[in-house]
DODREN-872950 format. One record per atom (N, C-alpha, C): residue number from 0; atom name; x, y, z. Coordinates in pm, whole numbers, plus 50000, padded with zeros to 5 digits. Layout:
N
+-----+------+-------+-------+-------+
: pos : site :    px :    py :    pz :
+-----+------+-------+-------+-------+
: NUM :   CA :     X :     Y :     Z :
...
+-----+------+-------+-------+-------+
END
This chain:
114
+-----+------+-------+-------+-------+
: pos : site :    px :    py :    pz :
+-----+------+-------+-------+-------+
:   0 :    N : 60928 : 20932 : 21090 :
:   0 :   CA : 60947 : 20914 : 20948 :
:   0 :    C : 61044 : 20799 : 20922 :
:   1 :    N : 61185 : 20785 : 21019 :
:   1 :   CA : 61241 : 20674 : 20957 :
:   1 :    C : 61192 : 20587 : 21029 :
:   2 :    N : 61107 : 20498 : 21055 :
:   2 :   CA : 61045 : 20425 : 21139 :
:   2 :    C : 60920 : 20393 : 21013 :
:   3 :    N : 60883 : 20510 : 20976 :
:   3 :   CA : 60802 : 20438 : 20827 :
:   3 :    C : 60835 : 20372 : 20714 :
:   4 :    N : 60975 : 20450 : 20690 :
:   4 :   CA : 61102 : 20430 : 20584 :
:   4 :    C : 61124 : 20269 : 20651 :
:   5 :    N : 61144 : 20235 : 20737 :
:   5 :   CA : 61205 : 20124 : 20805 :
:   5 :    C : 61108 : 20035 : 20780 :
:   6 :    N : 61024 : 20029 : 20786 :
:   6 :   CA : 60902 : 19915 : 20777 :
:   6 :    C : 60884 : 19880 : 20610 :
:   7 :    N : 60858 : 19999 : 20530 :
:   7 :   CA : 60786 : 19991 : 20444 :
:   7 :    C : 60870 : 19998 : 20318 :
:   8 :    N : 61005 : 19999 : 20348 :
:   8 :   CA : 61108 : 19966 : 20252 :
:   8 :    C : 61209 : 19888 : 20271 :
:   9 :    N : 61234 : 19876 : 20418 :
:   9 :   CA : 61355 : 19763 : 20409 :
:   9 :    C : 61321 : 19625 : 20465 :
:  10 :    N : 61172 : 19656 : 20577 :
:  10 :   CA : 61108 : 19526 : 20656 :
:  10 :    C : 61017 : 19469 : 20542 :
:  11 :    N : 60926 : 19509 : 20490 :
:  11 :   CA : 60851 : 19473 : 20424 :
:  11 :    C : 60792 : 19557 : 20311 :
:  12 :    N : 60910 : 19567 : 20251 :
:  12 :   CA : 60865 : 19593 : 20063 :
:  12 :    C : 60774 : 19543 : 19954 :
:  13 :    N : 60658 : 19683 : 19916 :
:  13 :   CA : 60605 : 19608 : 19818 :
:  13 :    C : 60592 : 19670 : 19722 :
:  14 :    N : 60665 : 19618 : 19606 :
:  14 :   CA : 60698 : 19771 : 19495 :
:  14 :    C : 60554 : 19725 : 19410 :
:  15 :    N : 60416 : 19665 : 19439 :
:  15 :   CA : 60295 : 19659 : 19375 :
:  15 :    C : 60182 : 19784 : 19478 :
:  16 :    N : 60227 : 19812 : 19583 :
:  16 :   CA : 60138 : 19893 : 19599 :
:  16 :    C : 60214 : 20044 : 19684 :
:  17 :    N : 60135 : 20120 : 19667 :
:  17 :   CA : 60176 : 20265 : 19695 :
:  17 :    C : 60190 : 20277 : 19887 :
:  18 :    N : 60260 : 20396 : 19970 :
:  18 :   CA : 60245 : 20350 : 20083 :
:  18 :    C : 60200 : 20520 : 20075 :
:  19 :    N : 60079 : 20552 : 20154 :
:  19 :   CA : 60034 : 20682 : 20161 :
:  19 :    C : 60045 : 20704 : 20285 :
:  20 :    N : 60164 : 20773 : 20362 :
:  20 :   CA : 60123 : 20827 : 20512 :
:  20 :    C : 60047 : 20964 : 20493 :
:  21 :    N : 59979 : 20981 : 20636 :
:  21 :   CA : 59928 : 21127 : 20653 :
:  21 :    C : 59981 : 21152 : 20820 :
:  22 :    N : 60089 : 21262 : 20780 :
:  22 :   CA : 60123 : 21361 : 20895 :
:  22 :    C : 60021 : 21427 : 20960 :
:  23 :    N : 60006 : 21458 : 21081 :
:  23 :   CA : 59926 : 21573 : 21126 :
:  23 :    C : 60009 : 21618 : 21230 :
:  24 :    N : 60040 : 21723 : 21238 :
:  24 :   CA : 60117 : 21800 : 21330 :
:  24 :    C : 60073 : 21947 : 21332 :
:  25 :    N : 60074 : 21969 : 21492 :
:  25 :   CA : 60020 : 22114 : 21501 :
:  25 :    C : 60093 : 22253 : 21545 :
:  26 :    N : 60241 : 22198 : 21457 :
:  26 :   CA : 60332 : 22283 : 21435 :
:  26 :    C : 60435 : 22285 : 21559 :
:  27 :    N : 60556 : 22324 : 21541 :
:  27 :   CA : 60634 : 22309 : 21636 :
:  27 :    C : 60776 : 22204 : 21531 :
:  28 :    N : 60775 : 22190 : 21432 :
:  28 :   CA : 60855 : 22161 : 21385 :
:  28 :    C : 61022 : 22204 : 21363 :
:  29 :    N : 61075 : 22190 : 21395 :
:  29 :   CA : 61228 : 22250 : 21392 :
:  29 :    C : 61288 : 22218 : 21332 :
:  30 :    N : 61302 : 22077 : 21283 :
:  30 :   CA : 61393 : 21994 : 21281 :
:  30 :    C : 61428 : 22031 : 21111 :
:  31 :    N : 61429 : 22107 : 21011 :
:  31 :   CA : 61411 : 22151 : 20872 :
:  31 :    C : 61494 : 22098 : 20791 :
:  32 :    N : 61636 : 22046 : 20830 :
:  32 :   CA : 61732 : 21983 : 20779 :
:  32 :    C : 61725 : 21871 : 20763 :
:  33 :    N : 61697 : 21835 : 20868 :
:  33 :   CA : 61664 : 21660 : 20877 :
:  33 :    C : 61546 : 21612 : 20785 :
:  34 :    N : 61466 : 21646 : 20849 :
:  34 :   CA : 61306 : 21611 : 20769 :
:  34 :    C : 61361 : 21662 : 20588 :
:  35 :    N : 61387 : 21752 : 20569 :
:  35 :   CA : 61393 : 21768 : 20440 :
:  35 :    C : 61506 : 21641 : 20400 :
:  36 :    N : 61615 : 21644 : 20477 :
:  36 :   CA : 61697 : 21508 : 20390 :
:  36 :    C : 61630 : 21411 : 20423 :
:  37 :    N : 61557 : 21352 : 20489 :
:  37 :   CA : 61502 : 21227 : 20531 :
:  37 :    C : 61400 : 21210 : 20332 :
:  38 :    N : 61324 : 21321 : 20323 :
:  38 :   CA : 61229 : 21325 : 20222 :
:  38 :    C : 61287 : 21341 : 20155 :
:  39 :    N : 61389 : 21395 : 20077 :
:  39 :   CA : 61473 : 21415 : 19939 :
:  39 :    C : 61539 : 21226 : 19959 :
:  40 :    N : 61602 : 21160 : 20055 :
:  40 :   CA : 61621 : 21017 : 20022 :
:  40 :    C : 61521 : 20968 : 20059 :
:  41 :    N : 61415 : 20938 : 20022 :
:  41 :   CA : 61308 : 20861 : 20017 :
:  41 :    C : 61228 : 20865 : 19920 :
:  42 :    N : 61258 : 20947 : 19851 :
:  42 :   CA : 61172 : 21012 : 19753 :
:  42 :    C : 61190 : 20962 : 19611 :
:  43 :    N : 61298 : 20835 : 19604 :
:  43 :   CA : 61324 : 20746 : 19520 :
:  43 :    C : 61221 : 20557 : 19514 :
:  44 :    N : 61100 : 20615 : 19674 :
:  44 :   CA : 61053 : 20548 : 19716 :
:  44 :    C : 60929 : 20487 : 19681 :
:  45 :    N : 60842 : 20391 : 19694 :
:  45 :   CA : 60694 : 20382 : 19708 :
:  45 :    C : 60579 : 20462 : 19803 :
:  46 :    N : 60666 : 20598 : 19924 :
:  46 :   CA : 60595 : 20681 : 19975 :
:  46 :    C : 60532 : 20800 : 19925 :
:  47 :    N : 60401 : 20796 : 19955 :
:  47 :   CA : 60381 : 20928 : 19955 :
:  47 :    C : 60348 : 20973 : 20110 :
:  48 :    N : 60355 : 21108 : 20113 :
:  48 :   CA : 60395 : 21178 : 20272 :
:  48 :    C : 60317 : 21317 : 20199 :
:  49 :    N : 60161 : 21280 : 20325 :
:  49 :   CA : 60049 : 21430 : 20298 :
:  49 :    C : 60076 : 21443 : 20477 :
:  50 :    N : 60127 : 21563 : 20424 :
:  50 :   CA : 60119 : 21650 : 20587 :
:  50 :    C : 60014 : 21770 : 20616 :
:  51 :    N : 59988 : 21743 : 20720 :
:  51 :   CA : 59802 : 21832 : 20724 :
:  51 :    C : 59868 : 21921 : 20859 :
:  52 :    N : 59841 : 22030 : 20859 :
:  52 :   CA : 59870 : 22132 : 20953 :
:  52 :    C : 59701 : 22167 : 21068 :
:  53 :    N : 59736 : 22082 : 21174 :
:  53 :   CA : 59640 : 22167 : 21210 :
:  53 :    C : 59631 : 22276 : 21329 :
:  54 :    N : 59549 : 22337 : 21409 :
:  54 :   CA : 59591 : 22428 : 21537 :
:  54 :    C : 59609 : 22554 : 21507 :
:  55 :    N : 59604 : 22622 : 21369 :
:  55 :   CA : 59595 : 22769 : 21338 :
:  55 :    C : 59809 : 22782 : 21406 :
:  56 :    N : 59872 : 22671 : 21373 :
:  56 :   CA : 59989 : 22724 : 21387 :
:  56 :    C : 60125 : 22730 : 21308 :
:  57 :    N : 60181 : 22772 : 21362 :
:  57 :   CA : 60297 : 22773 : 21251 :
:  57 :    C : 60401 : 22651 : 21248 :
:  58 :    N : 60349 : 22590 : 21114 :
:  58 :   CA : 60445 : 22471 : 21061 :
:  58 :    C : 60522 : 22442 : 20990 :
:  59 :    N : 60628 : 22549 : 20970 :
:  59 :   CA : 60731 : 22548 : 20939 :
:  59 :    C : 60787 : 22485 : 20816 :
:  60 :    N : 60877 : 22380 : 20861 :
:  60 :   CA : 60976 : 22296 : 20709 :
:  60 :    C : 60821 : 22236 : 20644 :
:  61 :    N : 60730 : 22215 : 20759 :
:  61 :   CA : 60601 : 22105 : 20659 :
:  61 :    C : 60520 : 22189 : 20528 :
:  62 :    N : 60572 : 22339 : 20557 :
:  62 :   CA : 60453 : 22432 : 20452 :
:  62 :    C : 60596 : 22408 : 20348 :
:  63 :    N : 60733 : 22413 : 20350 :
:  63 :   CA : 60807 : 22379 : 20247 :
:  63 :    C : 60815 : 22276 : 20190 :
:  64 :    N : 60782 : 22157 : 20262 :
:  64 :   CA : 60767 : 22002 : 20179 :
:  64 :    C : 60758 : 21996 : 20029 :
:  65 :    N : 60621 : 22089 : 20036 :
:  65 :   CA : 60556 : 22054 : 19860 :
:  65 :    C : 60682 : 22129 : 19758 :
:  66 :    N : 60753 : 22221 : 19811 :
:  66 :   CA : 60843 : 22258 : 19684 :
:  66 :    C : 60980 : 22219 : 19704 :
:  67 :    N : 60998 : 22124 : 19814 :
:  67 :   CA : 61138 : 22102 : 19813 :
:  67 :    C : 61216 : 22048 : 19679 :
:  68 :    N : 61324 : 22108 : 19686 :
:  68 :   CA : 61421 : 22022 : 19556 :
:  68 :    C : 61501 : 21919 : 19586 :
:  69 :    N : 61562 : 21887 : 19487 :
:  69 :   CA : 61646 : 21748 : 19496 :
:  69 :    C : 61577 : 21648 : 19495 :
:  70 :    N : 61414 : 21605 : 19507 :
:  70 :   CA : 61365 : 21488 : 19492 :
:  70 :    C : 61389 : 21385 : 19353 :
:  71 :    N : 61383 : 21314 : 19363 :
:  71 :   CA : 61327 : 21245 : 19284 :
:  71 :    C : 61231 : 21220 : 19160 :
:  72 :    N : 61068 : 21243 : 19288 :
:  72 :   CA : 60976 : 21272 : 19227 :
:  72 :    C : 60895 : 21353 : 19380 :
:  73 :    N : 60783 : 21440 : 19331 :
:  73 :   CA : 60742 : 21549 : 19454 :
:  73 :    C : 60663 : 21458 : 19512 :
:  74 :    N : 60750 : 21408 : 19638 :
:  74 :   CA : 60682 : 21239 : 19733 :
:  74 :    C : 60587 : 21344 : 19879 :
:  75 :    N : 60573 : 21488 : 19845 :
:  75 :   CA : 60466 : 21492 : 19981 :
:  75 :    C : 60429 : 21639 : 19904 :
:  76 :    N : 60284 : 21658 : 20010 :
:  76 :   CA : 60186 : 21708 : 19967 :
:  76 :    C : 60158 : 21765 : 20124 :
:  77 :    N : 60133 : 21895 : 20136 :
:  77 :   CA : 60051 : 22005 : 20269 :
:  77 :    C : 59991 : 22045 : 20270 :
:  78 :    N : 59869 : 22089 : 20352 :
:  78 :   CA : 59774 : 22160 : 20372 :
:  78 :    C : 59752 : 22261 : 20496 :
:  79 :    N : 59674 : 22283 : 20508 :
:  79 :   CA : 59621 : 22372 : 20690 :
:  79 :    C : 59519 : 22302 : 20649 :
:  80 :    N : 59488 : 22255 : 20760 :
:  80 :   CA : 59340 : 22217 : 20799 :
:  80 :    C : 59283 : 22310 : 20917 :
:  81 :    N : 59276 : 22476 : 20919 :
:  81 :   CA : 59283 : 22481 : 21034 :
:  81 :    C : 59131 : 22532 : 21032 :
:  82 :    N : 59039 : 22503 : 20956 :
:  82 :   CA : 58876 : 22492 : 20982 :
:  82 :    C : 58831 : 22403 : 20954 :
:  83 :    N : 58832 : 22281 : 21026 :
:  83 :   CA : 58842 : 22160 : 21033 :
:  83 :    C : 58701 : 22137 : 21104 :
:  84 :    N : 58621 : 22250 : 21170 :
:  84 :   CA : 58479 : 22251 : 21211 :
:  84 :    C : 58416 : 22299 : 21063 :
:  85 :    N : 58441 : 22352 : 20985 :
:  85 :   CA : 58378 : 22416 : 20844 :
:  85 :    C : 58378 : 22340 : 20718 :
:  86 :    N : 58494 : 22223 : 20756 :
:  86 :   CA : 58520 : 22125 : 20598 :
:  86 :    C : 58426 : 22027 : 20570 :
:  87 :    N : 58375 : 22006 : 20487 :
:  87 :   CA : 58281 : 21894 : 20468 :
:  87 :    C : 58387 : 21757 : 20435 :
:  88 :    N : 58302 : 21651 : 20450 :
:  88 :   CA : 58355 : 21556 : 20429 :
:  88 :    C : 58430 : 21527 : 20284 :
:  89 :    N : 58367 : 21569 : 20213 :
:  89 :   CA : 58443 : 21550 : 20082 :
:  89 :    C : 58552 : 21645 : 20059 :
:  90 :    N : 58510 : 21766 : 20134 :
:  90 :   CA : 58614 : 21839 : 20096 :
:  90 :    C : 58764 : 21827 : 20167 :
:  91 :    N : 58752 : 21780 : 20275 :
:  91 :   CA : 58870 : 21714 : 20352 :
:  91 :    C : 58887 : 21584 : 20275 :
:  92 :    N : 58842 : 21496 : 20205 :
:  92 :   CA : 58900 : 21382 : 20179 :
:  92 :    C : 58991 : 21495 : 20000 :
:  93 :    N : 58901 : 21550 : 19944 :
:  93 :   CA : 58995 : 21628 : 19815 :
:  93 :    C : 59120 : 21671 : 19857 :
:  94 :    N : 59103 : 21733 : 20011 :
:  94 :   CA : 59203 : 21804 : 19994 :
:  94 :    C : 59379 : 21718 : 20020 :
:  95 :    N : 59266 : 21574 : 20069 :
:  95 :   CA : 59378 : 21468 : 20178 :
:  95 :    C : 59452 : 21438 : 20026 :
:  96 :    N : 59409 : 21410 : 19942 :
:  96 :   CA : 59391 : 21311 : 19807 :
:  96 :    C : 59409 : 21469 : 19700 :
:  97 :    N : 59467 : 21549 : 19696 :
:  97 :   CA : 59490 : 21608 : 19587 :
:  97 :    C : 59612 : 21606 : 19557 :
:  98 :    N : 59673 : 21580 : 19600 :
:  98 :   CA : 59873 : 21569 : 19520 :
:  98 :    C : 59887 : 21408 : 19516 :
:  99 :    N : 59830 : 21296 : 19534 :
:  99 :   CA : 59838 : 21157 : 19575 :
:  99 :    C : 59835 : 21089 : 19437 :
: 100 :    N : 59719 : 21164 : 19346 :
: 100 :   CA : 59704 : 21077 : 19222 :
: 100 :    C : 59804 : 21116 : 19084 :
: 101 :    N : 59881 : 21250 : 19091 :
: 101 :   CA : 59967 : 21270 : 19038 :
: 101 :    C : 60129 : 21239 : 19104 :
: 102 :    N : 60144 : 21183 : 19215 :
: 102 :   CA : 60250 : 21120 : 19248 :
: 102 :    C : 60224 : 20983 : 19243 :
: 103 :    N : 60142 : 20954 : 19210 :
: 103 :   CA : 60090 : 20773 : 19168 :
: 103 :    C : 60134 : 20769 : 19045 :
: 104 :    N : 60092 : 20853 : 18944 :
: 104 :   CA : 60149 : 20858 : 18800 :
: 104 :    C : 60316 : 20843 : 18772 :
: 105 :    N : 60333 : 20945 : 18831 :
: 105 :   CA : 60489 : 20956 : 18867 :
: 105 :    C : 60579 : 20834 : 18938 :
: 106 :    N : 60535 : 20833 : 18991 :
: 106 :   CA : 60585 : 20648 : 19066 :
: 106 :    C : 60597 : 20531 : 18967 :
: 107 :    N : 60464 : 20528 : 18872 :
: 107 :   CA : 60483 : 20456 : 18811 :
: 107 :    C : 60551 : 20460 : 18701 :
: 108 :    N : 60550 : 20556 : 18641 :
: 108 :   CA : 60623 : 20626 : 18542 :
: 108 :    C : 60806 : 20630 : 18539 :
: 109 :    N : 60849 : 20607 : 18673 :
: 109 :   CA : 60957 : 20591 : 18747 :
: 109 :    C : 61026 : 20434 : 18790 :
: 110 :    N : 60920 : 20344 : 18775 :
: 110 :   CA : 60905 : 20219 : 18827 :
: 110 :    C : 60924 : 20218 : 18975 :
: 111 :    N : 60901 : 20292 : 19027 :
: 111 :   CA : 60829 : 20254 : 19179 :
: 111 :    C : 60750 : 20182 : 19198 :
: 112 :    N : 60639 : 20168 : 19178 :
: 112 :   CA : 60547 : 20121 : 19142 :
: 112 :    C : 60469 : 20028 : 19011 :
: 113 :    N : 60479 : 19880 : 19066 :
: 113 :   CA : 60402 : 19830 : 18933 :
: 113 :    C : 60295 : 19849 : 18890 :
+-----+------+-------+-------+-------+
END
């Protein structure tokens, strides 16, 4: 994460377009303190951060992402993907892309984003 933060805000900033990562991790997360402050200061940012759960396991701080407080504006979005043989294509791209276009609003609304 700060390695994305690092590129995409202090190496090469572009407050005209949005930066959408997608997490996939198949749980094993620990780290709950960190990751949550990393995302509460960034969250003044041009990121958005969709974290996708997959492996039927337990992912921890990533299923709290979507309600963390102190943001800014709500800069990430989670799922389970864990029937990932059963999703159709569209329905995995809805589900990638359902918190993305109301934190686009918000960004701009914020001037994050021109």
């Amino acid at each position: 994460m700060k390695d994305v933060i690092k590129k995409y805000v202090k190496e090469d900033p572009r407050s005209d377009l949005p930066t959408y990562i997608i997490f996939f991790s198949d749980g094993g997360i620990y780290l709950d303190h960190k990751i949550s402050k990393i995302l509460i200061d960034c969250s003044k940012e041009n990121l958005f951060w969709q974290f996708v759960g997959i492996g039927n396991a337990n992912y921890g701080v990533l299923q709290k992402m979507d309600q963390l407080p102190g943001r800014v504006i709500d800069n990430a979005g989670f799922f389970a993907l864990d029937d990932l043989d059963k999703v159709t294509d569209d329905e995995l791209y809805n589900r990638l892309l359902d918190e993305f276009p109301s934190w686009l609003t918000s960004a701009k609304h914020q001037g994050m984003i021109q």
